[in-house]
C-alpha positions in Angstrom: 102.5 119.1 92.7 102.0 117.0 90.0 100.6 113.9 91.7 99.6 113.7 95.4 103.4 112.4 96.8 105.0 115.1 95.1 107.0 112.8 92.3 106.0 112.1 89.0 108.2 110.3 86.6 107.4 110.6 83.0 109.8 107.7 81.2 108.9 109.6 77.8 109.3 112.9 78.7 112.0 114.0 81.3 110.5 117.6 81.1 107.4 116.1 82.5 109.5 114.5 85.5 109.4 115.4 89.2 112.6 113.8 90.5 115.1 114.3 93.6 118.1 115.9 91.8 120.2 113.7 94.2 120.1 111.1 96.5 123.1 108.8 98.5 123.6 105.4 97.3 125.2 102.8 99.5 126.9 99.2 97.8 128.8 97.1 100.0 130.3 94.1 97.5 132.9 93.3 100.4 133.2 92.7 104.0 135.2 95.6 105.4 136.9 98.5 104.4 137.1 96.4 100.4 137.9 99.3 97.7 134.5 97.8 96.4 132.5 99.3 98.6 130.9 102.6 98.1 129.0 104.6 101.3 126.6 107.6 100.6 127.5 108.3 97.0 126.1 111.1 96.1 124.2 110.8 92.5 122.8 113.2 90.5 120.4 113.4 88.4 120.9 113.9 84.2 119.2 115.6 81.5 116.9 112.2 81.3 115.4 109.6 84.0 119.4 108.2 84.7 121.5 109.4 87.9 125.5 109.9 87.2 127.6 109.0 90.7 130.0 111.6 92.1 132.7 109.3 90.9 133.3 105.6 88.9 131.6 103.0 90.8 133.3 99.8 90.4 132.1 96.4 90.4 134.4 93.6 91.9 133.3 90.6 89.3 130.3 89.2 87.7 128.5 88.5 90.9 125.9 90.9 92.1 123.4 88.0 94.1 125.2 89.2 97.6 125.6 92.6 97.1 124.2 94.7 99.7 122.8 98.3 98.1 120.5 101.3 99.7 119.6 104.3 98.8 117.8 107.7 100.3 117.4 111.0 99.6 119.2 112.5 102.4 122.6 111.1 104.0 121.9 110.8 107.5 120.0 108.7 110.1 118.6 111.5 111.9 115.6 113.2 109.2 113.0 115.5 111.1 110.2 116.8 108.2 109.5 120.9 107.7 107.1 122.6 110.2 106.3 124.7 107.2 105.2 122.5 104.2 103.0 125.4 103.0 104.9 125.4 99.0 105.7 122.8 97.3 109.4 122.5 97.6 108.8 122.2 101.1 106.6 119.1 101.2 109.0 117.6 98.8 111.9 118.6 101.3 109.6 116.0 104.2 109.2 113.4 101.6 111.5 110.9 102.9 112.6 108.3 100.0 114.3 105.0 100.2 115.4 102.0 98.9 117.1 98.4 100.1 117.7 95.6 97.9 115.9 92.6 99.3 115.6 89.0 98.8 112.0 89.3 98.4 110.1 92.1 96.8 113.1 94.3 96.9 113.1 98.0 95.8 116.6 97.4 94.0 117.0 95.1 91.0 120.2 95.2 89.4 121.1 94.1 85.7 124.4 94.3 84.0 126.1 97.0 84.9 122.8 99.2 85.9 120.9 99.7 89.2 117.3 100.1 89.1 115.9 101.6 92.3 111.9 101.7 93.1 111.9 104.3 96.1 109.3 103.8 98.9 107.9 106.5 101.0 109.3 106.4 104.7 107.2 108.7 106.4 103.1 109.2 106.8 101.2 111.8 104.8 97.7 112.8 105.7 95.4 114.5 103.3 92.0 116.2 104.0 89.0 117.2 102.1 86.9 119.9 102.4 83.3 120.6 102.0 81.1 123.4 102.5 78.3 123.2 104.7 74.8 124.5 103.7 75.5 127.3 106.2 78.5 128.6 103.9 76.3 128.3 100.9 73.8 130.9 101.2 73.1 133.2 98.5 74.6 136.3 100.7 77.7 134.4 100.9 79.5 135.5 98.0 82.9 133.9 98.3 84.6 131.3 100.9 88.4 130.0 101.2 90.5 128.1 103.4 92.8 130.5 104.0 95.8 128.0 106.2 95.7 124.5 107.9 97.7 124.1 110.9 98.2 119.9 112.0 99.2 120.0 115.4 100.8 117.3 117.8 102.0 115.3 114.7 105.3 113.6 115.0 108.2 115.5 113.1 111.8 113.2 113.8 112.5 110.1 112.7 116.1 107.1 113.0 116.7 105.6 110.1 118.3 102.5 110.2 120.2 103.0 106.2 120.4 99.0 106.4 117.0 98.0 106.6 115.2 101.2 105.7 113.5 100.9 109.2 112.3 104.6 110.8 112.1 104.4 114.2 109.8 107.1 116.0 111.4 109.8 117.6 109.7 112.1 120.6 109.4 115.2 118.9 105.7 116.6 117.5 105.2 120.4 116.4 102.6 122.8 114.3 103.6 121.6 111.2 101.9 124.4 108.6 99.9 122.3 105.7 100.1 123.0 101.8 97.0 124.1 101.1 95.4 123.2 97.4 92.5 124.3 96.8 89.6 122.6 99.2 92.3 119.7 100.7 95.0 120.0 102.4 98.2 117.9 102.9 101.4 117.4 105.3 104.2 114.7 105.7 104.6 113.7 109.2 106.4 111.3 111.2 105.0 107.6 112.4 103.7 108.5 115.7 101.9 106.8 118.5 101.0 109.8 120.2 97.3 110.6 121.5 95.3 114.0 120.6 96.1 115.3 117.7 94.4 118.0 115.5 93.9 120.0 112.8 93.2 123.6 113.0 91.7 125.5 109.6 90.9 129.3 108.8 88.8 130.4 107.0 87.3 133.2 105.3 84.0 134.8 103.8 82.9 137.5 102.3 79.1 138.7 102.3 77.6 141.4 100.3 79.3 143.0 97.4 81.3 146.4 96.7 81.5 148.8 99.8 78.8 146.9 101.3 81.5 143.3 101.6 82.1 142.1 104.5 85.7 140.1 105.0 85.3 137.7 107.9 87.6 135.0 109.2 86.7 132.0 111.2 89.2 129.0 112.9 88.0 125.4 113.5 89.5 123.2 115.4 89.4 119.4 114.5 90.3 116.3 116.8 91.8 113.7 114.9 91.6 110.0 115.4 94.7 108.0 116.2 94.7 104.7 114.3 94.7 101.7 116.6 98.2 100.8 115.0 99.3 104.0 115.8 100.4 106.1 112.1 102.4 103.7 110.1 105.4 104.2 108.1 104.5 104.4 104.3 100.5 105.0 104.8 98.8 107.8 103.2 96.0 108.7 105.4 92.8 110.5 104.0 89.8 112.2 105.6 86.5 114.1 104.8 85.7 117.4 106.2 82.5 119.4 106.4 82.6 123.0 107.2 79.6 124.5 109.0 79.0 127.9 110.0 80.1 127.4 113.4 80.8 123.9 113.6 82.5 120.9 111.5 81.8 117.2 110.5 84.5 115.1 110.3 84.4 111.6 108.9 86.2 108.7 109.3 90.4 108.1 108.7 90.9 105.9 105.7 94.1 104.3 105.1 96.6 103.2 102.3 99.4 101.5 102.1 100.7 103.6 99.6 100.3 107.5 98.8 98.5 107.1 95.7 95.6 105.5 93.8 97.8 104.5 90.2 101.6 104.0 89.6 104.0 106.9 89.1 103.3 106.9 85.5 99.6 107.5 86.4 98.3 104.0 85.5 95.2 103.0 87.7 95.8 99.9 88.8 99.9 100.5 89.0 101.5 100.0 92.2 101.0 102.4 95.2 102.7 105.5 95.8 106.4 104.5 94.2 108.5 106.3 92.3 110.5 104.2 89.7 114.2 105.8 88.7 117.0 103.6 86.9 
């Protein structure tokens, strides 16, 4: 993935861009069933950073200040993340996007004719790193992998209210299997207010060389620390890990209110973890 959350969008480049090939857009210019409002359009995206609607969208007049728009990446109210997330398409298929236009800091902005929409994560991601113990580092060791990651009793459902972009908790947690990069790990997961979840990890070693190697593999079982708030909608959740020989060294949860540390153009001090399309 190019950047943690799984979207990158390059305003120079399109070939560099990460971006849902669709998403539903909702405008509601009208009380009722008005032929100016649209519900769940679906819009797809073009050769550069623009999205093209299934059909012509119609404004009523010159007025947008009362319009009412949304937009997500699915086109329900009901969005329960993959158990597996082990590739990338299925992480991005858990990353739940949306939008509302707002009267203050609003994720919509519209100008002329165009729409601009800043999409917002929905759901919680939590990503661990990993670090080998002096055990594992022993000269007879010759190589060591984290072979899967397993996050259990994680929520997986969620009800979106499409108005509001509110996610209400559902009731629903599972093994949800983690992408693996590397020495981190990572998994899209539901706000949840649940108690005792963990993280299981396997690894494996190898000692000696040629016919005298030795494959070995070895599971870990982590408890993981429910935030006080419980896990928030839109917070990217990070943790250190140290793998011993037998036993591991977790340290504490840290939070953001975002899922990254720049803007989706990759500038440091950008915005957190939003993904700008217009």
């Amino acid at each position: 993935m190019t950047t943690r959350a799984g979207y990158e969008s390059n305003a120079t480049d399109d070939t560099k861009s990460i971006l849902p090939q669709t998403f539903y857009l909702t405008v509601t210019q009208e009380g009722g069933n008005s032929q100016y409002n649209y519900a769940n359009v679906k819009m797809t995206k073009g050769d550069e950073n623009d999205y093209s609607p299934e059909y012509s969208l119609l404004w009523k007049d010159g007025s947008h200040s009362a319009i009412a728009v949304n937009a997500y990446t699915f086109e329900g109210t009901a969005f329960t993340v993959q158990t597996d997330q082990s590739t990338t398409d299925k992480v991005l298929a858990s990353d739940l996007l949306g939008a509302i236009k707002a009267t203050e800091n609003s994720d919509i902005t519209i100008s002329e004719d165009n729409i601009g929409i800043t999409f917002r994560h929905l759901l919680c991601k939590l990503d661990v790193t990993y670090t080998w113990g002096d055990e594992l580092q022993i000269e007879s060791i010759k190589s060591r992998s984290i072979k899967s990651v397993i996050y259990k009793g994680f929520g997986t459902d969620v009800t979106l209210t499409r108005e509001t972009a509110a996610v209400a908790k559902g009731s629903n947690t599972a093994e949800i299997k983690a992408y693996v990069d590397g020495e981190k790990s990572e998994a899209i997961f539901a706000p949840y207010w649940g108690t005792s979840p963990q993280i299981c990890i396997i690894i494996e070693t190898t000692t000696g060389e040629g016919e005298e190697a030795v494959t070995e593999n070895r599971s870990f079982v982590l408890n993981v620390t429910t935030p006080a708030s419980g896990f928030t909608s839109g917070n990217r959740y990070t943790m250190n890990v140290t793998i011993g020989g037998t036993v591991t060294q977790t340290g504490d949860i840290s939070i953001a209110a975002g899922w990254e540390t720049g803007d989706a153009n990759g500038d440091e001090d950008g915005t957190t973890g939003n993904m700008a399309t217009n």
